[in-house]
N, C-alpha and C positions, 0 to 999 in steps of 0.2 A: 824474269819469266815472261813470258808472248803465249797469246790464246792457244797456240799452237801445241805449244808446251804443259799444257794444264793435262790435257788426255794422255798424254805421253807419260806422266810423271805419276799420273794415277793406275796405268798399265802397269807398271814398272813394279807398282805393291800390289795390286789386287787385279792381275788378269782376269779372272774368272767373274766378276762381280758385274753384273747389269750396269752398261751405261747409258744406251737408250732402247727406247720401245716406241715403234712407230706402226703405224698399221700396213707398213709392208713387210720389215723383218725387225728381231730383235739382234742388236749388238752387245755382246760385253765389251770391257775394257781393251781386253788384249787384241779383240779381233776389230774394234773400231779403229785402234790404233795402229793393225796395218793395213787396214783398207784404207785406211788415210794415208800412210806412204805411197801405194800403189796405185790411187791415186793421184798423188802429188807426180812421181815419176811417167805418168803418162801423160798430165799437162805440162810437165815439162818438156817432154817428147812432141810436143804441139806447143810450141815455142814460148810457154809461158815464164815469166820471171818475176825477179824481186819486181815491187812498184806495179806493174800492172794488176787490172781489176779485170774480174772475171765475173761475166753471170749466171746467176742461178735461177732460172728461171722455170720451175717445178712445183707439183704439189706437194704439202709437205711430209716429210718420209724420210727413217733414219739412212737412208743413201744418201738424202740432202743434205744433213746432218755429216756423213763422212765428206761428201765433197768440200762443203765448209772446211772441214780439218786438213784436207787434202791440199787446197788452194792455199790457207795460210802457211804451210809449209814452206812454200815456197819463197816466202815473204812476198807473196801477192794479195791483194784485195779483196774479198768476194763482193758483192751487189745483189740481196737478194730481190726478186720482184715477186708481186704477184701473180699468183699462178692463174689467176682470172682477167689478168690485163688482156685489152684486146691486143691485136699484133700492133695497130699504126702505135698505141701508147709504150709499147714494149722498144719498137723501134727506135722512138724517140729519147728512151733512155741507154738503148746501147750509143746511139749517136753523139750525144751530149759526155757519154761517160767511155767513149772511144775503145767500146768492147773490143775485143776480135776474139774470146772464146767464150764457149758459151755450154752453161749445164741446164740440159732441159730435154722433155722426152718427144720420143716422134713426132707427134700431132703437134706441139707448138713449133719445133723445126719446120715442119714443111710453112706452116703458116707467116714464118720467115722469108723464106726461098724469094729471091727477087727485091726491088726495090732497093737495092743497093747492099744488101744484105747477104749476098754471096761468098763475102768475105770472110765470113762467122767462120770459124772451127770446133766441133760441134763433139762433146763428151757425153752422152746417152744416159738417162739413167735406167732405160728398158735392159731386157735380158738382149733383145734383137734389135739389130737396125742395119740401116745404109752407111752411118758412120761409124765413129767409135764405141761400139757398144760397152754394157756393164759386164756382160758373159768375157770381156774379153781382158779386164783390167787383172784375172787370173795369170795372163803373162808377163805382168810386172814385178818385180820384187816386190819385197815388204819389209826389205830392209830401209831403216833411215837413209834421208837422203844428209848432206852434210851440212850442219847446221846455217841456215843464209842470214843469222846476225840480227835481227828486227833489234830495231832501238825503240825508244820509249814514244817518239814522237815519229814514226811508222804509220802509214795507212794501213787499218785493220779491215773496214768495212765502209761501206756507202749504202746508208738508208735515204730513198727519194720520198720524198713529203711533198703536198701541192705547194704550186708556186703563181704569185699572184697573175703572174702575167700569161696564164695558159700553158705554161714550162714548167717540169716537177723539177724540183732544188734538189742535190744529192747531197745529206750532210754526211761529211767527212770525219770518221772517229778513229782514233789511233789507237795504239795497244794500251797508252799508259790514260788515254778516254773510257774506255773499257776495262782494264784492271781496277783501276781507281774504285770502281762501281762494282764489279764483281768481287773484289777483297772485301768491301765495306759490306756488300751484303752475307759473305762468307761470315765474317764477322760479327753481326748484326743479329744474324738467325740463328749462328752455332749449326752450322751443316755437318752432319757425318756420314758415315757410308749406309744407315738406316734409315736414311731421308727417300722420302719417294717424292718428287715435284713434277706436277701438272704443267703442261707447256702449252698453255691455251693460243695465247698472240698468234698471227702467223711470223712469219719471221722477218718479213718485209716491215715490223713491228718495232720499236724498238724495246717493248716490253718482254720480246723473247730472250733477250740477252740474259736478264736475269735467270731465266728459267734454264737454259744449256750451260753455261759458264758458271753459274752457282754450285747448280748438281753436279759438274765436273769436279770443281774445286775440292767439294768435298767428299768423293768417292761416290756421292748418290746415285738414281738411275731418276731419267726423266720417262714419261709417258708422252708421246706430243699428241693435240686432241688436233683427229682433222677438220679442215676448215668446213666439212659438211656437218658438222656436230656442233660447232662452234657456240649458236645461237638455239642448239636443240638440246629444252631444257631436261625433259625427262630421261635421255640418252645421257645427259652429261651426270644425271647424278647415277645413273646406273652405272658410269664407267666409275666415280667417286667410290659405289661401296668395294667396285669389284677389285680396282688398283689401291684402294686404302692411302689414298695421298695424304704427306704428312703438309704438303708447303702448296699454298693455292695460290695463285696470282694472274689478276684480271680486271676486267673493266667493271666495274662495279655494276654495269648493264648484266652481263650475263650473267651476275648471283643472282641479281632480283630476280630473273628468269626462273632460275633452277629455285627460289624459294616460293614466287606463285602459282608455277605452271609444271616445275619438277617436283615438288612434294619434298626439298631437302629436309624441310624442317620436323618435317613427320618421321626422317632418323633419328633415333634418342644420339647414340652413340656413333656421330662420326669423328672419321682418323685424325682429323686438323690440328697440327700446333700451331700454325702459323697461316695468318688469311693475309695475303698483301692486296691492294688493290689500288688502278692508278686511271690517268686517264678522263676523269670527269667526275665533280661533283658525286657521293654517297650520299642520298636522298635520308634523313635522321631516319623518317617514318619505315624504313626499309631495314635499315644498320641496324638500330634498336636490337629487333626479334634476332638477327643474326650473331648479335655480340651476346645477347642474353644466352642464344641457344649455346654457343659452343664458349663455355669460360673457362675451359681449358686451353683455351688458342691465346693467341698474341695477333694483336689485330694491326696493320700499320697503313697508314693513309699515304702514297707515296706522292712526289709532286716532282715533277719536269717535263719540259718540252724537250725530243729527239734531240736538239743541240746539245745541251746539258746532259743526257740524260734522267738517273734522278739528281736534284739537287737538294730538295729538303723530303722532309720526314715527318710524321706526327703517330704517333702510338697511343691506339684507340682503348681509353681505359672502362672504367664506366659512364653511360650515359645518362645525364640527368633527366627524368622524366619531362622537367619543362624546356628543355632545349628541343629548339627547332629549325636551327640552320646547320649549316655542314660544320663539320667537324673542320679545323685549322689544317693546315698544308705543312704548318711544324718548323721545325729549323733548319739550318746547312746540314748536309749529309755530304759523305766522300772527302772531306776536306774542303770543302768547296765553303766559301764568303757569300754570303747574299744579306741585300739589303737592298732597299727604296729609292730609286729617284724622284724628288718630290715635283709632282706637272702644277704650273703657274696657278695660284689662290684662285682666280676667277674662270678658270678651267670646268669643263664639263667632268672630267675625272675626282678633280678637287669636289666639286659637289657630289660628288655620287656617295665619296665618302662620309657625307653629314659634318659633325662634328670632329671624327678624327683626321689623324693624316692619312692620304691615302698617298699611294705612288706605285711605278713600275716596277716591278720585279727584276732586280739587276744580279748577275750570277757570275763570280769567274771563281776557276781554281781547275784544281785536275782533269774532271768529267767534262771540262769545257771544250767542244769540237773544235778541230784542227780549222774549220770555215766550208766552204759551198764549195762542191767542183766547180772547178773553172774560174772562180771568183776570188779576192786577195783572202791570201790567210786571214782568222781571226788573232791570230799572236796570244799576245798577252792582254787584250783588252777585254772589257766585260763584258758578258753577252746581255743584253734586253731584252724578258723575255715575251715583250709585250703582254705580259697579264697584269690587271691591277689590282694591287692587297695591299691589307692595312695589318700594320706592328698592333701585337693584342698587348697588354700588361706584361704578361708570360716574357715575352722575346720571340714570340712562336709569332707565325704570318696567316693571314685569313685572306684567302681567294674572293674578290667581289665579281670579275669578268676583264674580258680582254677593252683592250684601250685602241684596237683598231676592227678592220671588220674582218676575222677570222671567227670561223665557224665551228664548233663542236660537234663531231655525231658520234654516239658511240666511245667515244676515245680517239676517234681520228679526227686531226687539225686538217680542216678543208680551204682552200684561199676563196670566196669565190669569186674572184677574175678568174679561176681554174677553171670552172663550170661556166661560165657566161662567155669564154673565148669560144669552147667549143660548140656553144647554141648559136651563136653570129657564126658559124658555118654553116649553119641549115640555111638553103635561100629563101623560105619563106617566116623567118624572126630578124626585125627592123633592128629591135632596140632588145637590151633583157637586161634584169635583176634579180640576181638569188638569194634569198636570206635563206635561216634554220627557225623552225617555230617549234617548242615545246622543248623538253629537253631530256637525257638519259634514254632509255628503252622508248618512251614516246616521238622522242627526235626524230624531225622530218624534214626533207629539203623543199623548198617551194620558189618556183621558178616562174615571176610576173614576166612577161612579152609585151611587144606592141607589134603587129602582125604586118608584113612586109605586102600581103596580099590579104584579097578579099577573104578567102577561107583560111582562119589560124589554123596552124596546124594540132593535130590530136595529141594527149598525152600523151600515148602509145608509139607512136611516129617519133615524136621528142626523145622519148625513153629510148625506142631502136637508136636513135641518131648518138645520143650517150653512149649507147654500152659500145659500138663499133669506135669510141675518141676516150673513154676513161674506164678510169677504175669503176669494180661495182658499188663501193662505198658512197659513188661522186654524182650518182645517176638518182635523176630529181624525183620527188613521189607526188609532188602537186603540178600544177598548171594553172596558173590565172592569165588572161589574157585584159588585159586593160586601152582604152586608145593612147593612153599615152603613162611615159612612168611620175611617177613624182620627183619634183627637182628640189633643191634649196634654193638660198637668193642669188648663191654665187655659180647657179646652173648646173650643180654636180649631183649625181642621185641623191634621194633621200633614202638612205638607207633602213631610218630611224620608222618613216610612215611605211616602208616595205612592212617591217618586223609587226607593226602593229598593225596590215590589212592583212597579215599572214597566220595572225593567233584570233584570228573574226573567219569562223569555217563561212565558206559562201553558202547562200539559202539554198535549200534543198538537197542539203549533201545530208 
């Protein structure tokens, strides 16, 4: 079985049943499943085949949702981006990931046009356009096309993540990268065709996998929440009573939201069998009132980085009142091996641990990515996931923090050489250092300079110069301007005095 094939096979029993609901249209089964043909036949018509990769570069909407199913069809790739990237960042990943078609709507097409980007061939998801529009994908069959054979170690998809060196990394996941994980979770939750799942992530996520691929598997229907809701908590839990979702899964940021700012908790009775959440750290003081309130649910602490997807698991039982660090990260999930590389006794890592052992989180087995566009396969070797935890009694693993300088916000893994390439192109920043101070919903990015001229430049000016080179997740919220940055002895930043003049608010703020 291939991603492809999951909607197809769920068509095949229940045409008529809800498979998604997006805030443009709703699709059942049978009609997702041929607009995913009729699609597929008109990027085939536009020269698409097995192996290549295709972008989808749109907000999100169950038309994005059938283009996905459309492209795999073909046994081609899809690439989703974000729908907020400016163009030069967008650019930059058709170039690196050797696009030539492209799913996305007018306003981001023209914003293409030029700079080498002429080349695009371009599938609309508006009713109207200059190219191939959606009004016109009515002229294609909706007959299958003939099955193109995806084998297990197949390119499914290409999620880009930051990349230390100013360049997002495209991790590469195969069919049986993504099986692996959607069987185990199909498995895991017991999904059936009375499942309704919330599809918060965007899809450029790799959290959303679960949420499309799970509900497919099991006949369910997904609801996807737009990226303008995302973070708006009284909205989300009004969409909560109105869809009755039975399966949640999100960054543990956006419950705390919906529990102090949307009033979940003031529901006696909601729909939840199952709370998943992943991503970053579940603050105890937060989890608590939310495990108490719904004890009918199954609660599960999920744990991986995009290469792996998930790798382990922890299932949130009750909470001891005198506990007050996070809950465990849990064991292998998917089939997947994980265990410690242990960093040298007299190591900074070694000591963070105290008395136990601590080590690197080391992961291979099925969910383990195919390796980096462009870059040598990972094969058969184990991936490092650069976080460091320590073995409980249990067998279960406890997250301490990462072992190099990757950044959390939110649930997004940030590099910052990602952020500090693109501030050394403002001509008026000498030098720069980015840390994150605070952490969950409080997370904030803070960008120290050394000013190249007399007048540093404003936050505001900063912030414009971001949004036009990154994503919106990546664009800094502080600015400190210092004459010079802090070094170590061996002349390389100090990253460490960053973190700690970054959690010291400056006087008068």
């Amino acid at each position: 079985m291939t991603l492809d094939q999951i909607v197809s096979r769920t068509a095949a029993r229940t045409p008529e049943a809800i498979a998604v609901k997006g805030p443009d249209e709703t699709f059942t089964y049978g009609q997702l499943d041929a607009l995913a043909n009729r699609i597929a036949r008109a990027l085939q018509g536009m020269g698409v085949k097995k192996g290549d990769r295709v972008g989808l570069w749109t907000e999100k909407s169950a038309r994005a949702v059938a283009a996905m199913q459309g492209i795999a069809r073909l046994g081609a790739a899809y690439v989703p981006l974000d729908p907020l990237n400016p163009a030069a960042r967008t650019r930059l990943i058709l170039d690196d990931c050797r696009i030539d078609v492209l799913v996305t709507n007018a306003t981001h097409a023209a914003g293409l046009r030029g700079g080498g980007m002429d080349r695009l061939r371009v599938l609309l998801v508006d009713d109207e356009g200059p190219e191939l529009s959606w009004a016109r994908l009515s002229g294609f069959s909706s007959e299958p096309l003939p099955w193109h054979g995806s084998g297990d170690h197949d390119l499914a998809f290409i999620l880009y993540t930051s990349g230390s060196t100013g360049t997002p990394k495209g991790v590469c996941i195969s069919q049986q990268n993504a099986l692996a994980f959607i069987q185990w979770c199909h498995e895991l939750l017991g999904t059936t065709p009375a499942d309704r799942f919330s599809n918060h992530a965007p899809f450029f996520f790799d959290l959303s996998v679960l949420d499309l691929y799970a509900a497919f598997l099991g006949g369910a229907s997904v609801t996807l929440i737009p990226e303008t809701l995302a973070f708006a908590p009284e909205k989300l839990v009004e969409l909560v009573l109105r869809e009755r979702f039975t399966i949640w899964y999100s960054v543990p940021s956006a419950l705390i939201l919906m529990m102090q700012d949307g009033g979940l908790l003031r529901h006696p009775e909601l729909p939840f069998r199952a709370m998943l959440f992943a991503g970053e750290p579940f603050p105890i003081k937060h989890l608590r009132p939310l495990r108490e309130h719904l004890r009918g649910a199954r609660f599960f602490n999920l744990y991986g980085p995009t290469e792996t997807n998930v790798c382990t698991f922890h299932e949130v039982t009750d909470i001891a009142p005198e506990r007050t660090e996070p809950v465990p990260i849990g064991r292998a999930s998917c089939g997947n091996r994980v265990w410690l590389a242990r960093p040298p006794a007299d190591s900074e890592e070694a000591r963070q641990g105290g008395d136990a052992e601590v080590g690197e989180l080391m992961v291979e087995g099925p969910t383990v990515m195919l390796g980096y566009w462009g870059q040598p396969p990972q094969e058969d070797r184990p991936y490092a996931t650069g976080d460091l935890c320590r073995q409980l009694p249990d067998g279960s693993f406890e997250y301490l923090g990462r072992r190099d300088n990757m950044l959390k916000v939110r649930g997004r893994r940030i590099e910052p050489g990602d952020i500090e390439a693109a501030l050394l192109t403002h001509p008026d920043i000498r030098e720069v250092g980015v840390v994150a101070a605070g952490s969950g919903i409080e997370a904030r990015l803070v960008a120290f300079l050394v000013s190249a001229s007399e007048t540093a430049p404003s936050l505001i000016k900063v912030k414009r110069h971001c949004a036009d080179r990154l994503p919106r997740y990546m664009i800094i919220d502080e600015l400190r301007v210092l004459p010079e940055l802090p070094r170590t002895q061996n002349g390389k930043l100090d990253r460490r005095a960053l973190r700690e003049l970054a959690q010291r608010r400056p006087s008068g703020e």
